[in-house]
NUMARPA-58976 format. One record per residue (C-alpha): residue in three letters; x, y, z. Coordinates in steps of 0.02 Angstrom, whole numbers. Layout:
! NUMARPA-58976
<rec code="ala" xx="X" yy="Y" zz="Z"/>
...
//
This chain:
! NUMARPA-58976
<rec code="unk" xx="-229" yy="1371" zz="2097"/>
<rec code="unk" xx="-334" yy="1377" zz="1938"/>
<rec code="unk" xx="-240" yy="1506" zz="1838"/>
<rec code="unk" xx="-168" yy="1455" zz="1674"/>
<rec code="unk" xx="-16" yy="1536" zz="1725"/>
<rec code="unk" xx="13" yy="1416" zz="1870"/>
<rec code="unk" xx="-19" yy="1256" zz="1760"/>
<rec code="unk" xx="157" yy="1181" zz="1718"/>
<rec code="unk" xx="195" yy="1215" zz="1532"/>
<rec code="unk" xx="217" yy="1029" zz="1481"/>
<rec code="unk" xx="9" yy="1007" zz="1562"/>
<rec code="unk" xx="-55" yy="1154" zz="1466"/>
<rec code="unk" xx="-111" yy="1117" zz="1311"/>
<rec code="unk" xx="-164" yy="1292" zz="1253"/>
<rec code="unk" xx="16" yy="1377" zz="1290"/>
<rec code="unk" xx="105" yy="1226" zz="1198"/>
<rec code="unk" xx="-9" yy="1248" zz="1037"/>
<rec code="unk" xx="7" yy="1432" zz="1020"/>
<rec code="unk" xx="106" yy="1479" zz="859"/>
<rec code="unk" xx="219" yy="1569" zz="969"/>
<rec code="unk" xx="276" yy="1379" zz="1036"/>
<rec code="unk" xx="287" yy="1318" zz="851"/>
<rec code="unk" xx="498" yy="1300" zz="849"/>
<rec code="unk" xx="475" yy="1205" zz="1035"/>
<rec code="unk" xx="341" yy="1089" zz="951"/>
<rec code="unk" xx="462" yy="1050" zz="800"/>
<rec code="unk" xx="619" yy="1016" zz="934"/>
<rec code="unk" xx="485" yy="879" zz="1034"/>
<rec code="unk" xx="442" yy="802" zz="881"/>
<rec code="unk" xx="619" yy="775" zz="825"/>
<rec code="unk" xx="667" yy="727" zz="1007"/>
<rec code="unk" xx="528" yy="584" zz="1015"/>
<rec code="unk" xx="555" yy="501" zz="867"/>
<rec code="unk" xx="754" yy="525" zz="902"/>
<rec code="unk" xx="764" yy="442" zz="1058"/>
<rec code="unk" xx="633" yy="296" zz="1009"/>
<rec code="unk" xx="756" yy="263" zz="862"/>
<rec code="unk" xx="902" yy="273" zz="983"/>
<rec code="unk" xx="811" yy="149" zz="1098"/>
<rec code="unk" xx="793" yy="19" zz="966"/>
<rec code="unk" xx="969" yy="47" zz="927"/>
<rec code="unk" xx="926" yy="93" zz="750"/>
<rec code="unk" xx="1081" yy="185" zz="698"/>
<rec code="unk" xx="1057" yy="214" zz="498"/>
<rec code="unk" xx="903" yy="200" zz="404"/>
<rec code="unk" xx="866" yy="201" zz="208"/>
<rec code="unk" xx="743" yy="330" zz="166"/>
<rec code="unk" xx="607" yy="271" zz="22"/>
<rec code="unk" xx="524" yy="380" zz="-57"/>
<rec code="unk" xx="403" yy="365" zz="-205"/>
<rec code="unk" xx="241" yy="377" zz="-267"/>
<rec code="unk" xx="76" yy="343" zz="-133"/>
<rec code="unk" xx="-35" yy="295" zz="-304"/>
<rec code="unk" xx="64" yy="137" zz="-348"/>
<rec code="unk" xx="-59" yy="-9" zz="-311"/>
<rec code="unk" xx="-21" yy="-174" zz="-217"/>
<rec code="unk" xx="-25" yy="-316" zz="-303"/>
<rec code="unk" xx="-199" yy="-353" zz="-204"/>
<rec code="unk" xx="-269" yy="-176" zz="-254"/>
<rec code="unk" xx="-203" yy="-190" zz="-413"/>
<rec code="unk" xx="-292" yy="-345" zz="-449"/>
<rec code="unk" xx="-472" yy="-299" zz="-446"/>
<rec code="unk" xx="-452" yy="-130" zz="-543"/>
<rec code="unk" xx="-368" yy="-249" zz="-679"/>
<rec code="unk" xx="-514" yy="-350" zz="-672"/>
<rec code="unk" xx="-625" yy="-193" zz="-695"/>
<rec code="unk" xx="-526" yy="-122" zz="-811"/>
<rec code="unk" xx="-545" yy="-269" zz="-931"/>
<rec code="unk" xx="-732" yy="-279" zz="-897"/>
<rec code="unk" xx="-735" yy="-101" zz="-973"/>
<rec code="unk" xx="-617" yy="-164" zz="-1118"/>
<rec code="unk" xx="-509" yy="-20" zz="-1062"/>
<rec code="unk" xx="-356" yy="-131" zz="-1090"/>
<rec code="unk" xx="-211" yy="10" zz="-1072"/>
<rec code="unk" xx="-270" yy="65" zz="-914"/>
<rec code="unk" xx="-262" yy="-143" zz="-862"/>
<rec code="unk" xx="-78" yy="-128" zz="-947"/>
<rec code="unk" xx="-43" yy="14" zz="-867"/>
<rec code="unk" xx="-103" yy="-58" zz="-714"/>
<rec code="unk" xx="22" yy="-191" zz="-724"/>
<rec code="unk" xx="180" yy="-88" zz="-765"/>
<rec code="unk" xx="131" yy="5" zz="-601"/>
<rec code="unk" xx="135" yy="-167" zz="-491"/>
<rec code="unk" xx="290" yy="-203" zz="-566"/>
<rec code="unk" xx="366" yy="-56" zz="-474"/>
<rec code="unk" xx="271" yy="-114" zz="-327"/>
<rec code="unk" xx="365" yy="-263" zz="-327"/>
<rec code="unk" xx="532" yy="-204" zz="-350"/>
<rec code="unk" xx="522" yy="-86" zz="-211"/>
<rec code="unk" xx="443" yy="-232" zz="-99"/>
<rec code="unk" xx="601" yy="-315" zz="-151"/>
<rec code="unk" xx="723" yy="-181" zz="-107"/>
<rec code="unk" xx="645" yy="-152" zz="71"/>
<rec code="unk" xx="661" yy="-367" zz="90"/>
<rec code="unk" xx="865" yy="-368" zz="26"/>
<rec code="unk" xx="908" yy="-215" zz="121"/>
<rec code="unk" xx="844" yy="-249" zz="278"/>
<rec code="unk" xx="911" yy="-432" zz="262"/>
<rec code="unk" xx="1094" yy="-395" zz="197"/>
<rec code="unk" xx="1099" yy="-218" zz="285"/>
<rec code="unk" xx="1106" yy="-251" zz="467"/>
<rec code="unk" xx="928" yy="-235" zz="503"/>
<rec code="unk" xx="861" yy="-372" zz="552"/>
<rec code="unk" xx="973" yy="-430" zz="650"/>
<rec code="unk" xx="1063" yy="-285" zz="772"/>
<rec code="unk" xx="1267" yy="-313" zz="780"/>
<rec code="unk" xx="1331" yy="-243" zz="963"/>
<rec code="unk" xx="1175" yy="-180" zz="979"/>
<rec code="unk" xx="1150" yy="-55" zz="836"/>
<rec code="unk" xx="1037" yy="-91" zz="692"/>
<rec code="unk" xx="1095" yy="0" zz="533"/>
<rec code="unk" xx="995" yy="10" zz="371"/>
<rec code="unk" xx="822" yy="22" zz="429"/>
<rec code="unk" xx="687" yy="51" zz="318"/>
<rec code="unk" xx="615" yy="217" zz="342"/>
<rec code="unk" xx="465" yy="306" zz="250"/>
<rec code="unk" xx="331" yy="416" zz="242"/>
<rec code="unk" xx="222" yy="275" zz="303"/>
<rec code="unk" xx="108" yy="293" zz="176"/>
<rec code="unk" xx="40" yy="205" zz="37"/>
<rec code="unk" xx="115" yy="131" zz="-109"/>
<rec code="unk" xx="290" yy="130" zz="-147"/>
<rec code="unk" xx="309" yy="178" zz="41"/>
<rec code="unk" xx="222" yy="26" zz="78"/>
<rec code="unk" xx="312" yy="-99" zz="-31"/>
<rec code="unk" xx="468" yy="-38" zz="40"/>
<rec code="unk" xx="409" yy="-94" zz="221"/>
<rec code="unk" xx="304" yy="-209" zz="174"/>
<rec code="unk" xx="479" yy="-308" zz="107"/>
<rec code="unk" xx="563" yy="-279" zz="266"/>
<rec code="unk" xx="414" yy="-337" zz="373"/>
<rec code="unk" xx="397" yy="-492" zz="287"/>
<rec code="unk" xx="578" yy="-558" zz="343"/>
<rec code="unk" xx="532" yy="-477" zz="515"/>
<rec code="unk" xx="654" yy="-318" zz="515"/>
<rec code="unk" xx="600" yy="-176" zz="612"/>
<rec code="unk" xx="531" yy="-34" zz="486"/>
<rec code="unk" xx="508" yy="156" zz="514"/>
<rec code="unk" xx="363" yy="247" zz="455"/>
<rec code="unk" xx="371" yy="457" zz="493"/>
<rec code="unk" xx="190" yy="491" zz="441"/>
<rec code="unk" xx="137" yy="679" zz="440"/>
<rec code="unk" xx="-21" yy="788" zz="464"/>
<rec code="unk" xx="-108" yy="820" zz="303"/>
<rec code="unk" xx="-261" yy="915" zz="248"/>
<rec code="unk" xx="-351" yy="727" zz="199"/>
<rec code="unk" xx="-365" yy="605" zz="306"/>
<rec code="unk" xx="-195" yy="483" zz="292"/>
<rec code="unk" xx="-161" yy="347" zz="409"/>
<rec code="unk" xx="1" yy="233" zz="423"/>
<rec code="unk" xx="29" yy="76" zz="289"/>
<rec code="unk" xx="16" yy="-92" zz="397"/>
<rec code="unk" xx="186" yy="-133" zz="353"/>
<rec code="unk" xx="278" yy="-5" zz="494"/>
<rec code="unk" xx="321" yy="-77" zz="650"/>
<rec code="unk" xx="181" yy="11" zz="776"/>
<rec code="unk" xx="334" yy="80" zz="902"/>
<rec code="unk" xx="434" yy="147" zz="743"/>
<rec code="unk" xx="266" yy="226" zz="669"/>
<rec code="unk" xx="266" yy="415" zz="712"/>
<rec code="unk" xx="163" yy="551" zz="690"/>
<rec code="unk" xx="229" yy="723" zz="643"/>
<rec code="unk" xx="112" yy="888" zz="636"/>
<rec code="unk" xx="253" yy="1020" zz="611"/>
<rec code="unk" xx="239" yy="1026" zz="422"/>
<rec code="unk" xx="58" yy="1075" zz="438"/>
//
């Protein structure tokens, strides 16, 4: 049978995207990323939050660079200030996931996993740290109006999508 009405609700795209199914989207997104986190036995996390316009070192770098070319040497100060929170929150994201019971799960359960928006900057540092000593790290990227994609620093199977704010 061809009718809409036939199709299973979980196959029809245009019933589970009405606004009518908005509160039932919501619940699935929670679900997924729930259960994935329960799967990797990631019971806690630490939530980082903080600016997306802090630079990486690497970024940081050549806008110094261009910034001094210009003479503009307070934005190339400035510049440097910003990296230094960069660092500190690459830092955190390293001791945390090393002292917190991330990286390495006790009776299965993983606590203290770094979460973010999975995002740039400051979201970044903080999973960039806990990547680097190979801890699992969480990024819950959402929908926005520009285009934003995940920082390379989340751990692909941890890295989820939400549209329920838009």
């Amino acid at each position: 049978m061809r009718s809409a009405s036939y199709r299973l609700p979980v196959e029809d795209t245009a019933f589970l995207l009405r606004d009518e199914m908005r509160a039932t989207r919501f619940a699935l997104e929670y679900a997924k990323a729930e259960l994935l986190l329960w799967d990797w036995g990631i019971r806690s996390t630490i939530i980082v939050f903080g600016s997306s316009r802090i630079p990486s070192p690497e970024q940081a770098e050549c806008q110094i660079e261009a910034a001094q070319s210009k003479g503009d040497h307070e934005r190339a100060a400035q510049l440097r200030r910003r990296v230094a929170w960069y660092e500190a929150a690459r830092a955190f994201g390293r001791i945390a996931s090393q002292r917190g019971g991330a990286f390495a799960p006790q009776h299965r359960w993983r606590d203290n996993v770094i979460a973010t928006g999975g995002g740039p900057g400051i979201m970044e540092a903080a999973n960039r740290g806990a990547s680097e000593v190979g801890a699992p790290t969480i990024g819950f990227n959402i929908t926005l109006p520009t285009e934003q994609k995940p920082n390379p620093y989340t751990t692909p199977e941890l890295t989820f999508r939400f549209h329920y704010f838009a």
